[in-house]
PQR file of N, CA, C, O and H, with PARSE charges and radii, in Angstrom:
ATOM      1  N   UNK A   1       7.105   6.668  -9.082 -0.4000 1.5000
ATOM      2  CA  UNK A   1       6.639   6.593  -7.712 -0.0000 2.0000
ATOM      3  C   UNK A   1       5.141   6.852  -7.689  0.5500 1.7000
ATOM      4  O   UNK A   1       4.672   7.725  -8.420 -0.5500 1.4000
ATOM      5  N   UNK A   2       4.488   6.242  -7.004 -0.4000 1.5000
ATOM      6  CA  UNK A   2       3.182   6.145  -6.230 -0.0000 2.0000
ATOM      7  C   UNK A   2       2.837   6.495  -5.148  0.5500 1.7000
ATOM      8  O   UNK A   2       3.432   6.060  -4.162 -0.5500 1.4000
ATOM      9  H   UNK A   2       4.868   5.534  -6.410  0.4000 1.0000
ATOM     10  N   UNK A   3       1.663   7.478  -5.009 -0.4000 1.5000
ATOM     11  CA  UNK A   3       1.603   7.350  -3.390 -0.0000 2.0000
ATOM     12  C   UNK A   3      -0.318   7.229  -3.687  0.5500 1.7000
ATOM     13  O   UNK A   3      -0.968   7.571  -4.675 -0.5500 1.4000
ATOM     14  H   UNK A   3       1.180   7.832  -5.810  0.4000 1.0000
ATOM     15  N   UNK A   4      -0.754   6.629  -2.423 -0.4000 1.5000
ATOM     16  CA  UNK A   4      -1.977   6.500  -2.166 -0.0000 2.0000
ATOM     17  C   UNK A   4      -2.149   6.625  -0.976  0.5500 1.7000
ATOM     18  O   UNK A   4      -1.681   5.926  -0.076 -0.5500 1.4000
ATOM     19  H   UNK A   4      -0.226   6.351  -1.620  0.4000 1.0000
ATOM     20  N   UNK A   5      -3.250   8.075  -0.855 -0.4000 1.5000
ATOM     21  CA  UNK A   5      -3.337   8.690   0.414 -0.0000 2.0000
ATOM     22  C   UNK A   5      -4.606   7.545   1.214  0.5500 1.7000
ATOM     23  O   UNK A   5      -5.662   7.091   0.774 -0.5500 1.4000
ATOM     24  H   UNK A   5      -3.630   8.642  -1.585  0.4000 1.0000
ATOM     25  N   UNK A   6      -4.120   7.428   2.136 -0.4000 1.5000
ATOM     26  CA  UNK A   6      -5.323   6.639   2.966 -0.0000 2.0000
ATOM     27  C   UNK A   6      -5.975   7.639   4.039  0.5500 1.7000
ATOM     28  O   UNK A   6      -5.269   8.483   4.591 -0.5500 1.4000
ATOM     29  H   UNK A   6      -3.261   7.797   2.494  0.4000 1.0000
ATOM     30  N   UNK A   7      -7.388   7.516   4.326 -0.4000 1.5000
ATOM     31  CA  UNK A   7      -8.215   8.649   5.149 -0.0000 2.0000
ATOM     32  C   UNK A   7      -9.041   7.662   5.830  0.5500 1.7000
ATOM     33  O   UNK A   7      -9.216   6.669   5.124 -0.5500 1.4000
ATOM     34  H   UNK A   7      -7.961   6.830   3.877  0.4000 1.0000
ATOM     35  N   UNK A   8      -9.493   7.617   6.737 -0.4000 1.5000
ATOM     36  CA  UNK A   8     -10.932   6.740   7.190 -0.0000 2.0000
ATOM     37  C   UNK A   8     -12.316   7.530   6.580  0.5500 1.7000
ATOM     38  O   UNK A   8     -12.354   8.430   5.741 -0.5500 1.4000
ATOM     39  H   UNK A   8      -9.351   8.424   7.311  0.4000 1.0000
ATOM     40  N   UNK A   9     -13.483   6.842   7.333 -0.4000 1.5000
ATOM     41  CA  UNK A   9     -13.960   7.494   6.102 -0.0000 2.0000
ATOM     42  C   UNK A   9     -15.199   8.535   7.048  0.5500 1.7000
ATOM     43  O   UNK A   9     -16.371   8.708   6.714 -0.5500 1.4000
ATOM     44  H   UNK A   9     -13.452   6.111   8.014  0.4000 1.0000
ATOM     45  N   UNK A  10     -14.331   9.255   8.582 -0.4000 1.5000
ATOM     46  CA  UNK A  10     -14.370   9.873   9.076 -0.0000 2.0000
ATOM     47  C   UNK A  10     -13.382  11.421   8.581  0.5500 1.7000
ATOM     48  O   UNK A  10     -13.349  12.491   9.189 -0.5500 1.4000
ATOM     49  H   UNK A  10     -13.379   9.114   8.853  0.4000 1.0000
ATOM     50  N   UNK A  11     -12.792  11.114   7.533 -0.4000 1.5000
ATOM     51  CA  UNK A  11     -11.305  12.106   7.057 -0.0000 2.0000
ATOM     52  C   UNK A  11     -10.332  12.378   8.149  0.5500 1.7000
ATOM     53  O   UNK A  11     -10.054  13.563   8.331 -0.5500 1.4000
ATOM     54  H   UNK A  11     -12.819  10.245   7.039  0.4000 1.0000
ATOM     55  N   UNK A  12      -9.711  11.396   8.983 -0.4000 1.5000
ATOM     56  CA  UNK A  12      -9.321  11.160   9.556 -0.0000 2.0000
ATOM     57  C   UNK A  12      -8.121  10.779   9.472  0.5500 1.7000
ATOM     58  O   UNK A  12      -8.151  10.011  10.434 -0.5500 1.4000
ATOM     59  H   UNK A  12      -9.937  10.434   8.836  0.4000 1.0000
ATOM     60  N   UNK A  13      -6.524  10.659   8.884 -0.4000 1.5000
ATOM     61  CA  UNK A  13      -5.650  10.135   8.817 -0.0000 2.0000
ATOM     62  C   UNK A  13      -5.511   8.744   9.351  0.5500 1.7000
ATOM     63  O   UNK A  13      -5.321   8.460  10.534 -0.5500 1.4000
ATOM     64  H   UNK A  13      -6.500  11.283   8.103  0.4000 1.0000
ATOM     65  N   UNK A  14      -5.656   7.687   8.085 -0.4000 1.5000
ATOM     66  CA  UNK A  14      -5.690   6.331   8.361 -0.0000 2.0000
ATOM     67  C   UNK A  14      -3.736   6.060   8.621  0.5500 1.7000
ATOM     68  O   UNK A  14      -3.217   5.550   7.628 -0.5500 1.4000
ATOM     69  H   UNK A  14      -5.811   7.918   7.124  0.4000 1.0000
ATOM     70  N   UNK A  15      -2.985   6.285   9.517 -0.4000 1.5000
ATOM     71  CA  UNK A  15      -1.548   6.149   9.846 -0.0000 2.0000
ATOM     72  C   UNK A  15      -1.536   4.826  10.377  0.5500 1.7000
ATOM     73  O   UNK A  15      -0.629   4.070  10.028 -0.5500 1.4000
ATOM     74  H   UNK A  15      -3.406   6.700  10.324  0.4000 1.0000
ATOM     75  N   UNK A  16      -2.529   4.389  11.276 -0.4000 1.5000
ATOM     76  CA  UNK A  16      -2.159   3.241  11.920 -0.0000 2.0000
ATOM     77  C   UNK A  16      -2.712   1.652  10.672  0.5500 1.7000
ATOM     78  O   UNK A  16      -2.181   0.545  10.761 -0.5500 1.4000
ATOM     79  H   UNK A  16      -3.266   5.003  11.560  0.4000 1.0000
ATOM     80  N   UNK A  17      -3.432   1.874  10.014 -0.4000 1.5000
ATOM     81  CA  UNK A  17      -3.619   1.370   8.851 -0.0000 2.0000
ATOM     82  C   UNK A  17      -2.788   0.947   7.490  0.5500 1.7000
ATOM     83  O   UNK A  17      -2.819  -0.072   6.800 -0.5500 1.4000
ATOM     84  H   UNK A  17      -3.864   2.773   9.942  0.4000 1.0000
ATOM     85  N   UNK A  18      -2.031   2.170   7.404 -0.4000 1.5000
ATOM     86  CA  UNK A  18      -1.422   2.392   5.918 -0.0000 2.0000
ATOM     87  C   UNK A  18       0.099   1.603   6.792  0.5500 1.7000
ATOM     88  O   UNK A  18       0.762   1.038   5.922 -0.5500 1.4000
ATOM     89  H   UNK A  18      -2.006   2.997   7.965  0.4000 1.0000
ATOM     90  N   UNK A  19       0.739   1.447   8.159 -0.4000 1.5000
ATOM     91  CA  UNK A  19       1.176   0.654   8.348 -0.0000 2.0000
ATOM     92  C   UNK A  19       1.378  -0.870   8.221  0.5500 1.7000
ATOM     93  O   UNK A  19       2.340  -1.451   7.718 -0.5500 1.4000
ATOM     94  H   UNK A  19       0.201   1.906   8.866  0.4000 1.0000
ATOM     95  N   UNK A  20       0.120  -1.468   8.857 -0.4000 1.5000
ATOM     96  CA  UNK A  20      -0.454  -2.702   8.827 -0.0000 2.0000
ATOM     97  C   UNK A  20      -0.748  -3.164   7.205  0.5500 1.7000
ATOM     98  O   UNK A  20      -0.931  -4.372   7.052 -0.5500 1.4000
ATOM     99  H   UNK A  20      -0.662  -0.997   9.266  0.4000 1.0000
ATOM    100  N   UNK A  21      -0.804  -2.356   6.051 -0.4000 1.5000
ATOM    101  CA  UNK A  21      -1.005  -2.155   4.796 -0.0000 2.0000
ATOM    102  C   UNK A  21       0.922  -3.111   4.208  0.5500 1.7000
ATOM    103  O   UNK A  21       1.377  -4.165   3.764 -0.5500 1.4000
ATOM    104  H   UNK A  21      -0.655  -1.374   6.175  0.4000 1.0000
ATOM    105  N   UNK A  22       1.316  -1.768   4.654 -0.4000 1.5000
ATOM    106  CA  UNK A  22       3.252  -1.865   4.556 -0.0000 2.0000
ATOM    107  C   UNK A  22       3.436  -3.031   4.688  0.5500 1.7000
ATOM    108  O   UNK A  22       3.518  -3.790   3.722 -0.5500 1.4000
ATOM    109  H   UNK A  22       0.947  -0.912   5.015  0.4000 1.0000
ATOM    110  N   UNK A  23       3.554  -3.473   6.114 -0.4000 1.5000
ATOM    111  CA  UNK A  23       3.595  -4.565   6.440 -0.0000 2.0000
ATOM    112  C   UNK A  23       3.175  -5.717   5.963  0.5500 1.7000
ATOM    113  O   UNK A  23       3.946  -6.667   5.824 -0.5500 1.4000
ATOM    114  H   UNK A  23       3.487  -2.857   6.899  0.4000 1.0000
ATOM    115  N   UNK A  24       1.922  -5.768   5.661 -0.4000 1.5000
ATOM    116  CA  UNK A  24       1.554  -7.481   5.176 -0.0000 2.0000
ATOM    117  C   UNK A  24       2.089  -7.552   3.498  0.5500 1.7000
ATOM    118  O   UNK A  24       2.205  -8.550   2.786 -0.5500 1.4000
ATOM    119  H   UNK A  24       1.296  -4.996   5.774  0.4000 1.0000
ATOM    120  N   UNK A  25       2.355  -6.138   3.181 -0.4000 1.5000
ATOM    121  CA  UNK A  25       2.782  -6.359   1.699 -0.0000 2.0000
ATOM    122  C   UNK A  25       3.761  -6.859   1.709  0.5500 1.7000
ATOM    123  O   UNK A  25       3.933  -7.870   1.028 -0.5500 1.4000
ATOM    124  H   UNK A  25       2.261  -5.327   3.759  0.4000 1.0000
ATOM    125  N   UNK A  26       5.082  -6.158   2.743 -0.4000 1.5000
ATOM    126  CA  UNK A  26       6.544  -6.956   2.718 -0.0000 2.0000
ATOM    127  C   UNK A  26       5.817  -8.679   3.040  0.5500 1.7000
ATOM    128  O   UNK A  26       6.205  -9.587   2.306 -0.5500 1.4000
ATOM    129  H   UNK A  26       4.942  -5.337   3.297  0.4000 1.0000
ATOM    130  N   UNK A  27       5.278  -8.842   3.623 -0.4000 1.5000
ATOM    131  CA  UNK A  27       5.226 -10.671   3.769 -0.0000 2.0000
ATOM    132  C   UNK A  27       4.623 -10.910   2.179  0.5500 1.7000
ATOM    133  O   UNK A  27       3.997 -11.963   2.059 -0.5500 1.4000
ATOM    134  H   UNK A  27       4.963  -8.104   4.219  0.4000 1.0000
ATOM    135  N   UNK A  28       4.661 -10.610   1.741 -0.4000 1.5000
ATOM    136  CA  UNK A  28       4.013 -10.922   0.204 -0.0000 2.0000
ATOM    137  C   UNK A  28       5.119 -10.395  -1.207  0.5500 1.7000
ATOM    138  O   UNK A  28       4.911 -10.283  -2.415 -0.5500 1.4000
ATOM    139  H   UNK A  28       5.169  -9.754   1.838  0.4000 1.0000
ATOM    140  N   UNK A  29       6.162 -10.197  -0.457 -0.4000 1.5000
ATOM    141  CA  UNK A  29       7.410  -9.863  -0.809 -0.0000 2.0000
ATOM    142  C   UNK A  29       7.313  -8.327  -2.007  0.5500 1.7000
ATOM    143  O   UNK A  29       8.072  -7.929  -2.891 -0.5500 1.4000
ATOM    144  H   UNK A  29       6.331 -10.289   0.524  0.4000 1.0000
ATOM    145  N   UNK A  30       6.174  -7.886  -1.539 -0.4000 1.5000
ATOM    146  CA  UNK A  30       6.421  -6.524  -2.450 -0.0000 2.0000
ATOM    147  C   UNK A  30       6.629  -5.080  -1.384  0.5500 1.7000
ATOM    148  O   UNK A  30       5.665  -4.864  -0.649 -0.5500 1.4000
ATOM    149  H   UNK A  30       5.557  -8.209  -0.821  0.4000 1.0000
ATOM    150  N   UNK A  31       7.608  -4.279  -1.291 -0.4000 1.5000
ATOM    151  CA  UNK A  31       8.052  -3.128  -0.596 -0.0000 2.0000
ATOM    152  C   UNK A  31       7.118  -1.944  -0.963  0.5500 1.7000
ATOM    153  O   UNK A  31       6.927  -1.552  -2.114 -0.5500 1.4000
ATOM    154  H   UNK A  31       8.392  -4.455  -1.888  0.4000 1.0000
ATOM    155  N   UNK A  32       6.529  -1.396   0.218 -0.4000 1.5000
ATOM    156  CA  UNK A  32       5.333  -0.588  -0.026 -0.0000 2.0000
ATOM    157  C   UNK A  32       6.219   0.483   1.392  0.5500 1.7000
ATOM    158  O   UNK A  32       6.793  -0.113   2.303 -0.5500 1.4000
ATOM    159  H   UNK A  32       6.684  -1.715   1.153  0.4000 1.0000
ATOM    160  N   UNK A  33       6.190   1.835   1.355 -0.4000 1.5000
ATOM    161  CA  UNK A  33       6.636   2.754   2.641 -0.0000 2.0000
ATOM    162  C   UNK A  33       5.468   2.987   2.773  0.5500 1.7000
ATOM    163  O   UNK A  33       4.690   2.915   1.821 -0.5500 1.4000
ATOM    164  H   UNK A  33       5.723   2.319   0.615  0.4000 1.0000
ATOM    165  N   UNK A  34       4.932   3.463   4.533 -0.4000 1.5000
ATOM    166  CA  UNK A  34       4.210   4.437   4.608 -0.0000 2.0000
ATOM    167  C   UNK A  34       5.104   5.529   4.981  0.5500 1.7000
ATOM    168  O   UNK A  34       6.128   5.361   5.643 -0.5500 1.4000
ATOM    169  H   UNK A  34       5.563   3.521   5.306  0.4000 1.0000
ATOM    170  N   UNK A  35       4.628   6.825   4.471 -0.4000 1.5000
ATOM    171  CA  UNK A  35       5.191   7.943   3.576 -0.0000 2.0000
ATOM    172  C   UNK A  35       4.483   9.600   4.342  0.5500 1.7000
ATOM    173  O   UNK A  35       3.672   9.490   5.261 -0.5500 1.4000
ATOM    174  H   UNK A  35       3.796   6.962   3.933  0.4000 1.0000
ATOM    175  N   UNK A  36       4.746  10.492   4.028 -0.4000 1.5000
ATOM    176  CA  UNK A  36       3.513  11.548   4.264 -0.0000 2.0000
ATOM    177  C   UNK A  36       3.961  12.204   5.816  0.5500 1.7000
ATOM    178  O   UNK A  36       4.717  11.669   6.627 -0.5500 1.4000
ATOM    179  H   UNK A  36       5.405  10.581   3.281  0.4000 1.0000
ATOM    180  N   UNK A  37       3.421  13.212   5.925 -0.4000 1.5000
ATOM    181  CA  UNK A  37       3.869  13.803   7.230 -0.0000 2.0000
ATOM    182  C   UNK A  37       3.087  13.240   8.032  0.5500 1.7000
ATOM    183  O   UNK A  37       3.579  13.066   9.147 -0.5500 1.4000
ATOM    184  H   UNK A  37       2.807  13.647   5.266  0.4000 1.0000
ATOM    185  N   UNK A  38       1.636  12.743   7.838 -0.4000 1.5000
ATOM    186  CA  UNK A  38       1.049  11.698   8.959 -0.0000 2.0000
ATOM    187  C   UNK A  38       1.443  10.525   8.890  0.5500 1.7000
ATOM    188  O   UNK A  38       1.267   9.815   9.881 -0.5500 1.4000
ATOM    189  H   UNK A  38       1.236  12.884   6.932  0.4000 1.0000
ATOM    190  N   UNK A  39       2.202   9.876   7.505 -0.4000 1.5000
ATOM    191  CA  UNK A  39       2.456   8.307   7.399 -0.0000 2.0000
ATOM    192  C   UNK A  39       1.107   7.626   7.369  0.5500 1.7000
ATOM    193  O   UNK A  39       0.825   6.664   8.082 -0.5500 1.4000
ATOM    194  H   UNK A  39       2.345  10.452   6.700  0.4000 1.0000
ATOM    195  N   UNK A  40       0.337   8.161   6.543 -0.4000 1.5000
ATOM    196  CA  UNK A  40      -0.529   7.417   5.922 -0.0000 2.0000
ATOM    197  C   UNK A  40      -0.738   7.557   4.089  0.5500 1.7000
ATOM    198  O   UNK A  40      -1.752   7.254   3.460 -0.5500 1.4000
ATOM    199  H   UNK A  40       0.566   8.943   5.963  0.4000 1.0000
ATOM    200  N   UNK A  41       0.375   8.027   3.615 -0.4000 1.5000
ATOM    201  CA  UNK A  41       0.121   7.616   2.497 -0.0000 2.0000
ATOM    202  C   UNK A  41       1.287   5.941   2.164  0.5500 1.7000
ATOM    203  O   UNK A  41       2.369   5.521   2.573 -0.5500 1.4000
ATOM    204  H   UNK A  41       1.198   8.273   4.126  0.4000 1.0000
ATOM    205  N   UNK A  42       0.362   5.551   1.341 -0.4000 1.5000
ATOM    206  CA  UNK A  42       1.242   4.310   0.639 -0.0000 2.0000
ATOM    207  C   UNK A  42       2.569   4.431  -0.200  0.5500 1.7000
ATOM    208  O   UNK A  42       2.434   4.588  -1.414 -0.5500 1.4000
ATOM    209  H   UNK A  42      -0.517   5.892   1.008  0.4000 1.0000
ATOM    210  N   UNK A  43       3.688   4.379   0.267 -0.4000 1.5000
ATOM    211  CA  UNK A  43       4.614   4.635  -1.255 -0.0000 2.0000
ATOM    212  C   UNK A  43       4.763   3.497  -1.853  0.5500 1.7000
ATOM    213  O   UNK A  43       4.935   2.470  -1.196 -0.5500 1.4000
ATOM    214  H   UNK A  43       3.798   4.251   1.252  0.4000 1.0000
ATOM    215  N   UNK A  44       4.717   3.499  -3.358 -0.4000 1.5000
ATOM    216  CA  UNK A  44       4.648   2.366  -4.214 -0.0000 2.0000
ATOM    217  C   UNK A  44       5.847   2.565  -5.294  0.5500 1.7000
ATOM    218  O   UNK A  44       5.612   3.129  -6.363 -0.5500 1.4000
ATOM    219  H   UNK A  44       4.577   4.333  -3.891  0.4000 1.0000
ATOM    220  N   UNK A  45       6.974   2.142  -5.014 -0.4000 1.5000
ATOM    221  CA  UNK A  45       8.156   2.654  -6.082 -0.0000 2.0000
ATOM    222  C   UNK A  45       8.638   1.532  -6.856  0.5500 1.7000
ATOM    223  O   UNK A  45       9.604   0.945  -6.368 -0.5500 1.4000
ATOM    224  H   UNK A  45       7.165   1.684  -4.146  0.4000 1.0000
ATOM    225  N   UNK A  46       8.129   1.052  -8.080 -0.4000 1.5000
ATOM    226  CA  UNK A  46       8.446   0.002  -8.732 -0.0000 2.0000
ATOM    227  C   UNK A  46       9.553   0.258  -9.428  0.5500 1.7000
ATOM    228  O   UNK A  46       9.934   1.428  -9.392 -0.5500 1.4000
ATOM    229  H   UNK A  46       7.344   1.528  -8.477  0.4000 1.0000
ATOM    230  N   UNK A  47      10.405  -0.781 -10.278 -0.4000 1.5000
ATOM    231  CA  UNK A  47      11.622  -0.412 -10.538 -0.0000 2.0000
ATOM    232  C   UNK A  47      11.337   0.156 -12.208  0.5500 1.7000
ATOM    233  O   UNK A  47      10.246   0.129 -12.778 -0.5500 1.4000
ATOM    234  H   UNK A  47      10.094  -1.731 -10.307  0.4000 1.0000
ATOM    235  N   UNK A  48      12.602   0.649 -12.765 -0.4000 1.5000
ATOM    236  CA  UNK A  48      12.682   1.174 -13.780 -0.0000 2.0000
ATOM    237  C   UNK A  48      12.120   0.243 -14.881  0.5500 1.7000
ATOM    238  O   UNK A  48      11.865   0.763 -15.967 -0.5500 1.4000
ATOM    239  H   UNK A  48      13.488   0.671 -12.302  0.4000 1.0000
ATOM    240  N   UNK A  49      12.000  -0.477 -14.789 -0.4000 1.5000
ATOM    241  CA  UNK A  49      11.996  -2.116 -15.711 -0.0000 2.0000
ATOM    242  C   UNK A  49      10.977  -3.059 -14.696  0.5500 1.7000
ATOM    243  O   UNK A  49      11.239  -3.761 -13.719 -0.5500 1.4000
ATOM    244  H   UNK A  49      12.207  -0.900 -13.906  0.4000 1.0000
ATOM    245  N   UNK A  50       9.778  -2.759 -15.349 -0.4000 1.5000
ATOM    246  CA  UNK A  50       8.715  -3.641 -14.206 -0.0000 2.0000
ATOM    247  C   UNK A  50       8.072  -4.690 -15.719  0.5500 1.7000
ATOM    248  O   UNK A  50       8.382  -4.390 -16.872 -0.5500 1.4000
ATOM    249  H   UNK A  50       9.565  -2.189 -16.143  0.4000 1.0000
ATOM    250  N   UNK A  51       7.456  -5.512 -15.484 -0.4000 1.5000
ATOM    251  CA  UNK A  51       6.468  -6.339 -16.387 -0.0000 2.0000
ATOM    252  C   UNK A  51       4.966  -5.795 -16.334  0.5500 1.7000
ATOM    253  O   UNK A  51       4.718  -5.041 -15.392 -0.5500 1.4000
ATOM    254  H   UNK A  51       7.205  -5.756 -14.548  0.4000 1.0000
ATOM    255  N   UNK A  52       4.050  -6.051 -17.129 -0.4000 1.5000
ATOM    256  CA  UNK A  52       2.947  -6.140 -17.248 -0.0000 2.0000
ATOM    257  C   UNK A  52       2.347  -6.878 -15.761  0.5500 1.7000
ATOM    258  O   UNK A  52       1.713  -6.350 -14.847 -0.5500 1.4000
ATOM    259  H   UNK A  52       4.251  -6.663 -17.894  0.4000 1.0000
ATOM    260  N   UNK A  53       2.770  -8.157 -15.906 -0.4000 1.5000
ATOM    261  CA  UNK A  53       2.035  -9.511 -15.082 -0.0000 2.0000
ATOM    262  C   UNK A  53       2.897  -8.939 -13.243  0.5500 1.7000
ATOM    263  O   UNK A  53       2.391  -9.382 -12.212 -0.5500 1.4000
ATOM    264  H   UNK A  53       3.285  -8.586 -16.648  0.4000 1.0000
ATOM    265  N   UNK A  54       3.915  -8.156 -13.183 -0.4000 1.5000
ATOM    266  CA  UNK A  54       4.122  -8.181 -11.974 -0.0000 2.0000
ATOM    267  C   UNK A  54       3.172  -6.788 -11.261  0.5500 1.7000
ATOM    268  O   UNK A  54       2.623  -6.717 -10.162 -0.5500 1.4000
ATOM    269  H   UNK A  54       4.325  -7.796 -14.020  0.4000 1.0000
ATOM    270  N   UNK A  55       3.267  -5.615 -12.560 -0.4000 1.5000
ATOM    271  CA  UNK A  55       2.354  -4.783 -11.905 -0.0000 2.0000
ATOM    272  C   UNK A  55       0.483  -4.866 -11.605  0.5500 1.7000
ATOM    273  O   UNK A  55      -0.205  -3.960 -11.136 -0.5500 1.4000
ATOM    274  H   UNK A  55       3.713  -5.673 -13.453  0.4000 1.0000
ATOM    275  N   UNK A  56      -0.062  -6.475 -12.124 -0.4000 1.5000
ATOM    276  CA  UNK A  56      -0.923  -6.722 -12.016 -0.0000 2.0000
ATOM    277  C   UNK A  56      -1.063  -7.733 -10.612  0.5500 1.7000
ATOM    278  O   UNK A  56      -2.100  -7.873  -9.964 -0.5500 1.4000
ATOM    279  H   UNK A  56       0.497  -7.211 -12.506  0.4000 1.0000
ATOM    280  N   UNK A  57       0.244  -8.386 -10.329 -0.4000 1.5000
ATOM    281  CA  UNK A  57       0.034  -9.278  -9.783 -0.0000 2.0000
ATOM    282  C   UNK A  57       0.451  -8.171  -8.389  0.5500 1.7000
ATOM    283  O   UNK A  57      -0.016  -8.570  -7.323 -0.5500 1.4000
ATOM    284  H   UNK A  57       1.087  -8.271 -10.855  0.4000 1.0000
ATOM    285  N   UNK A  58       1.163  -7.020  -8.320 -0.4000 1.5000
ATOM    286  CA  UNK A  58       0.919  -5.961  -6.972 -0.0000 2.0000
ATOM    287  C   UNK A  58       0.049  -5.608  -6.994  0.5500 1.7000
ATOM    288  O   UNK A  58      -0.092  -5.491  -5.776 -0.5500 1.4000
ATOM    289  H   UNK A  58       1.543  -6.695  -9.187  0.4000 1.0000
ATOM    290  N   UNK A  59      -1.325  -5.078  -7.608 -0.4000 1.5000
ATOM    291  CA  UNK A  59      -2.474  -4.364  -7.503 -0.0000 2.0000
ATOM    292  C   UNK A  59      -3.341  -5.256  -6.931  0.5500 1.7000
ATOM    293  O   UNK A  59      -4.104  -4.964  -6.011 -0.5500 1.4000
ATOM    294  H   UNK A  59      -1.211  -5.173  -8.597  0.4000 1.0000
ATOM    295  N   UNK A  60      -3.234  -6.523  -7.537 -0.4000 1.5000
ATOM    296  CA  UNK A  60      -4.187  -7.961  -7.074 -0.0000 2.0000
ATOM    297  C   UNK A  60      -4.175  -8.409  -5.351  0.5500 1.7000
ATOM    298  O   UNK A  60      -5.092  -8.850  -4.658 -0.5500 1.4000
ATOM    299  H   UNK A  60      -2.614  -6.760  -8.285  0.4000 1.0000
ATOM    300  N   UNK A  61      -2.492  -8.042  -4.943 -0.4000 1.5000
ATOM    301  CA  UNK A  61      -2.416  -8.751  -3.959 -0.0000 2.0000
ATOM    302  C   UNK A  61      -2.480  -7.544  -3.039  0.5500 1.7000
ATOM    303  O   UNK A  61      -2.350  -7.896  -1.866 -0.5500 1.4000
ATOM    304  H   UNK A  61      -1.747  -7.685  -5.505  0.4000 1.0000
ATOM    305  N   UNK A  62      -2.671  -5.973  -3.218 -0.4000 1.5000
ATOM    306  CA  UNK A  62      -3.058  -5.048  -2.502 -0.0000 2.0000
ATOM    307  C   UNK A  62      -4.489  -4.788  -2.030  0.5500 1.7000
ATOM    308  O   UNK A  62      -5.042  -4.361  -1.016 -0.5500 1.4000
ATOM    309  H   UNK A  62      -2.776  -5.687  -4.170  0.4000 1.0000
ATOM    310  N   UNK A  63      -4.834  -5.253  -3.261 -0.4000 1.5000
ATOM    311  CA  UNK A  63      -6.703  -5.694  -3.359 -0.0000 2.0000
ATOM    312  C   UNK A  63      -7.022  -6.590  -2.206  0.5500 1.7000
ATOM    313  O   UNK A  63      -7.986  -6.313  -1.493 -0.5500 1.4000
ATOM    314  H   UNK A  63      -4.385  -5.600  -4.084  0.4000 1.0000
ATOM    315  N   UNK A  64      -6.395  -7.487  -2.005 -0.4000 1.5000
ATOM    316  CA  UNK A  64      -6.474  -8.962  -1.152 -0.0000 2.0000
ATOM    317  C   UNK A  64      -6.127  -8.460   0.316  0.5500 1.7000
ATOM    318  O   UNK A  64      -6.724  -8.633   1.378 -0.5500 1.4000
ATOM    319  H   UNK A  64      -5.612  -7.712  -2.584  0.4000 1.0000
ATOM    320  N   UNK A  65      -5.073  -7.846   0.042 -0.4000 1.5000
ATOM    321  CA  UNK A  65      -4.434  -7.091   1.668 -0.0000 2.0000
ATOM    322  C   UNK A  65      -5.706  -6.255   2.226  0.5500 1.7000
ATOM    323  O   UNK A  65      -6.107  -6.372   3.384 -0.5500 1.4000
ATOM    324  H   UNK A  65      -4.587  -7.705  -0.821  0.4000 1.0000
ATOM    325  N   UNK A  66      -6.199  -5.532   1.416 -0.4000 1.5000
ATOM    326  CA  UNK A  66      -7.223  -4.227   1.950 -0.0000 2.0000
ATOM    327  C   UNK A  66      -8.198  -5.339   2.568  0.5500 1.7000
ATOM    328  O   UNK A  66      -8.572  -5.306   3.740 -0.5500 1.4000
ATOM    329  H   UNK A  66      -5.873  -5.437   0.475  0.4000 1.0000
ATOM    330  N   UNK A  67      -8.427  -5.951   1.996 -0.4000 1.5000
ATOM    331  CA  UNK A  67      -9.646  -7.078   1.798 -0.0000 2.0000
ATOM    332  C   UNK A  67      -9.741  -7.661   3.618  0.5500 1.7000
ATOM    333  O   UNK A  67     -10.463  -7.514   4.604 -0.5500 1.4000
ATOM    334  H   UNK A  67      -8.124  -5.978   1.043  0.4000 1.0000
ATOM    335  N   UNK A  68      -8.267  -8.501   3.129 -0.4000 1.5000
ATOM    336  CA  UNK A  68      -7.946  -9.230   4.384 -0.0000 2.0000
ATOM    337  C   UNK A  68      -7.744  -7.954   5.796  0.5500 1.7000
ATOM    338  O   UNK A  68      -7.977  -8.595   6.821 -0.5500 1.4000
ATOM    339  H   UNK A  68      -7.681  -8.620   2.328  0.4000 1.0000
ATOM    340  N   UNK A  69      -7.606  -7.332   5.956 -0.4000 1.5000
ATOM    341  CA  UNK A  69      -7.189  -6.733   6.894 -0.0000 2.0000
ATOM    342  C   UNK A  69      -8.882  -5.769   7.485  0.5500 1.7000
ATOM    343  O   UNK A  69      -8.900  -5.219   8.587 -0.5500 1.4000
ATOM    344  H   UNK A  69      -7.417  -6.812   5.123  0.4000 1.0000
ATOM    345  N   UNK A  70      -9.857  -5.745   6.747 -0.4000 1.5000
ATOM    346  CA  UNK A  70     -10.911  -5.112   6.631 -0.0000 2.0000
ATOM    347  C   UNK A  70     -11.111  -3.494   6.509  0.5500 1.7000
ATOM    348  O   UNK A  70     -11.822  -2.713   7.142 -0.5500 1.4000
ATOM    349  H   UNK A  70      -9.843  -6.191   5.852  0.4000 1.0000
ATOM    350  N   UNK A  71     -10.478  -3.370   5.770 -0.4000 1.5000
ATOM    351  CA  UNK A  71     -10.425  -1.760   5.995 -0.0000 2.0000
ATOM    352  C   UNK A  71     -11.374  -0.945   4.691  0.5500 1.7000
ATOM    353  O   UNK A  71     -11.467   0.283   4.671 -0.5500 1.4000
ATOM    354  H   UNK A  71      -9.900  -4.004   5.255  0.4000 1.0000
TER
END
């Protein structure tokens, strides 16, 4: 398991963010929770048996999400 705390960059609990995060990942068919007693951390729970090329190809398309969404 993974978690990646999101903050603005006020230190602010990014919650309404790390949602919109969740979300566009399920349309990209990878399952991401937001997590945390504010629900702004990312949970990232890959399975027991992951590949090389799939855990590159989630980091790539999280890269793209942050990207796209402007945060």
């Amino acid at each position: 398991m993974i978690g990646i705390e999101l903050r603005r960059p006020d230190g602010s609990f990014a919650t309404e963010e790390t949602y919109r995060i969740a979300k566009a990942m399920l349309a990209t068919g990878f399952i991401t929770l937001p997590e945390g007693s504010h629900g702004n951390v990312l949970s990232i729970t890959p399975p027991l048996v992951i590949g090389k090329s799939t855990i590159e190809k989630a980091v790539k398309t999280l890269a793209r999400v942050i990207r796209e969404l402007n945060l």
